[in-house]
C-alpha positions in Angstrom: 194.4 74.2 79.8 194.1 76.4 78.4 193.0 78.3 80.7 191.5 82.2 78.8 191.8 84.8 80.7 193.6 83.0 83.5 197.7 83.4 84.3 199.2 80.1 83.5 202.0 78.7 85.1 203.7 75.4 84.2 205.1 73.2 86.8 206.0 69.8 85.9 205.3 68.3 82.4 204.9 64.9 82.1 205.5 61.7 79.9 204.0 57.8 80.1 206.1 54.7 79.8 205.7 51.2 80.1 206.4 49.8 84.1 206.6 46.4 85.4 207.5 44.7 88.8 211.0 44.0 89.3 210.5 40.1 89.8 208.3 40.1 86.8 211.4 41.1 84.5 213.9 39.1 86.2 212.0 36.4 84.8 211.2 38.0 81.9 214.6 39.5 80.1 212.8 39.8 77.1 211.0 42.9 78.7 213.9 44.8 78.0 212.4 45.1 74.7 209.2 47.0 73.0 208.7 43.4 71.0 208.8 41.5 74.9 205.8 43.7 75.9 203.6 41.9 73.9 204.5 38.8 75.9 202.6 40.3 79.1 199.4 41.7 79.5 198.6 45.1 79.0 197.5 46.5 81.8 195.3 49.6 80.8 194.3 52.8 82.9 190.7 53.7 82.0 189.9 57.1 83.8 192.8 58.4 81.5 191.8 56.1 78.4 190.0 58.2 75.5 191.4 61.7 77.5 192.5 63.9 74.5 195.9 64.7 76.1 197.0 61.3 77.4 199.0 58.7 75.0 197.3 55.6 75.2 199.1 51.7 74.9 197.9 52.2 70.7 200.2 55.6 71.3 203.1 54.2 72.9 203.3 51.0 70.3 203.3 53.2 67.6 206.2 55.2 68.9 208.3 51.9 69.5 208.0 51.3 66.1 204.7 48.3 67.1 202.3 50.3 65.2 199.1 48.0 65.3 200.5 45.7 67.7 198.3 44.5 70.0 199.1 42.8 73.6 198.3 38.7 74.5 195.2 40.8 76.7 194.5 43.5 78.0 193.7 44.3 82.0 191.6 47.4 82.6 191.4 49.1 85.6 189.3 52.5 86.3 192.3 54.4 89.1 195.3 55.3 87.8 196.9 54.3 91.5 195.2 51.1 91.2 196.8 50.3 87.8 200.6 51.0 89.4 199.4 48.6 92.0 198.8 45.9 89.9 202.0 46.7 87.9 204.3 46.3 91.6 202.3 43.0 91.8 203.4 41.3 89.1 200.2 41.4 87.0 201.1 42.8 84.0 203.0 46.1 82.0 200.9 49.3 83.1 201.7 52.2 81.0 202.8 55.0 83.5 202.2 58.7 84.4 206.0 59.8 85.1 204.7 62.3 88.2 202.8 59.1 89.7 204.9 56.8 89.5 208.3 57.9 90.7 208.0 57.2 94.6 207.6 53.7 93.0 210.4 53.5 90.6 212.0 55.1 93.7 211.4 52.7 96.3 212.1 49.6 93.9 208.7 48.3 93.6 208.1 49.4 89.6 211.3 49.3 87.1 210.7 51.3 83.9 211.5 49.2 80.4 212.2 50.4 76.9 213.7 54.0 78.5 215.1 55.0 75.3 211.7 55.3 74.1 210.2 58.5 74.8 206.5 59.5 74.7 205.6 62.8 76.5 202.1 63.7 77.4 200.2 66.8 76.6 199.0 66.7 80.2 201.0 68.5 82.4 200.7 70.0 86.3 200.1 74.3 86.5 199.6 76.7 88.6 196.2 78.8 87.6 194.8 81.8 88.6 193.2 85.5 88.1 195.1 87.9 86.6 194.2 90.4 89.5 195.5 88.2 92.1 199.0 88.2 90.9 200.5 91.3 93.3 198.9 89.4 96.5 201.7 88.6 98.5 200.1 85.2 99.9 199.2 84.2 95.9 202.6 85.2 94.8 204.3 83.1 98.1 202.7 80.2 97.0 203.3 80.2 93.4 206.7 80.7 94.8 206.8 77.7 97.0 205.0 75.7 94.2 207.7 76.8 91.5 210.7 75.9 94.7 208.8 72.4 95.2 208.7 71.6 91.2 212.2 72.5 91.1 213.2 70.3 93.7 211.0 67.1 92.9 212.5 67.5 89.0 216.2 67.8 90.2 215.3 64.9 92.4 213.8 62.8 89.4 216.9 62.0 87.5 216.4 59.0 85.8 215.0 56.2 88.0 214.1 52.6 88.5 215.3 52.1 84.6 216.7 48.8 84.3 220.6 48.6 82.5 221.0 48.7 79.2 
């Protein structure tokens, strides 16, 4: 967005931290901390890179207090799906879009680090349409089930795959 002349509807707002393979901190207790990041490489997502509403690595440094830090070298992958992959295989820290990678913190394959730093993104998830559709029962049913299946996913995203403190 925005969106002029469109109804706007937020569903899930989003934030980025940094995500690693659990093997890769087990070895690497030093993870636990913004400083230990710079042990690893980076692993950066370039089809969200240079976006004006998504915090890059430079971004997230900064807010752990790293400001002009720089990684031991960078990995840079163009698919955001691809970049979680190589995080769950040990390659590297990816910095991580919260909505994508939640099944993963889930299931055990990515473990967040440094939770008690928080970085949220401008991007978010909305629902978007015309103004005159708003009294159609199908448009109004699915915003409905939209808002219902937000709801749920959030209330179902308590903190995860966050490794103890």
């Amino acid at each position: 967005g925005p969106w002029p002349g469109l109804v706007d509807e937020p569903l899930l707002d989003e934030e980025v931290y940094p995500v690693c393979a659990p093997a890769l901190l087990a070895r690497e207790p030093a993870l636990a901390r913004p400083q230990g990041l710079l042990t690893q490489p980076l692993i950066h997502d370039l089809s969200m890179e240079g976006h004006p509403g998504f915090p890059s690595w430079a971004d997230w440094l900064r807010q752990a207090g790293l400001d002009g830090a720089t990684g031991r070298r960078a990995i840079q992958i163009n698919n955001s799906a691809a970049v979680l992959q190589a995080a769950a295989e040990g390659q590297g820290i990816a910095l991580a879009r919260s909505v994508m990678a939640r099944d993963d913190l889930q299931a055990g394959r990515l473990v967040r680090l440094c939770p008690q730093i928080r970085l949220p993104s401008r991007l978010a998830y909305h629902v978007v349409y015309r103004p005159e559709c708003a009294g159609q029962p199908m448009i109004q049913a699915f915003c409905d089930w939209l808002m219902a299946e937000a709801a749920a996913w959030q209330a179902a995203a308590a903190p995860v795959g966050e490794p103890p403190q």
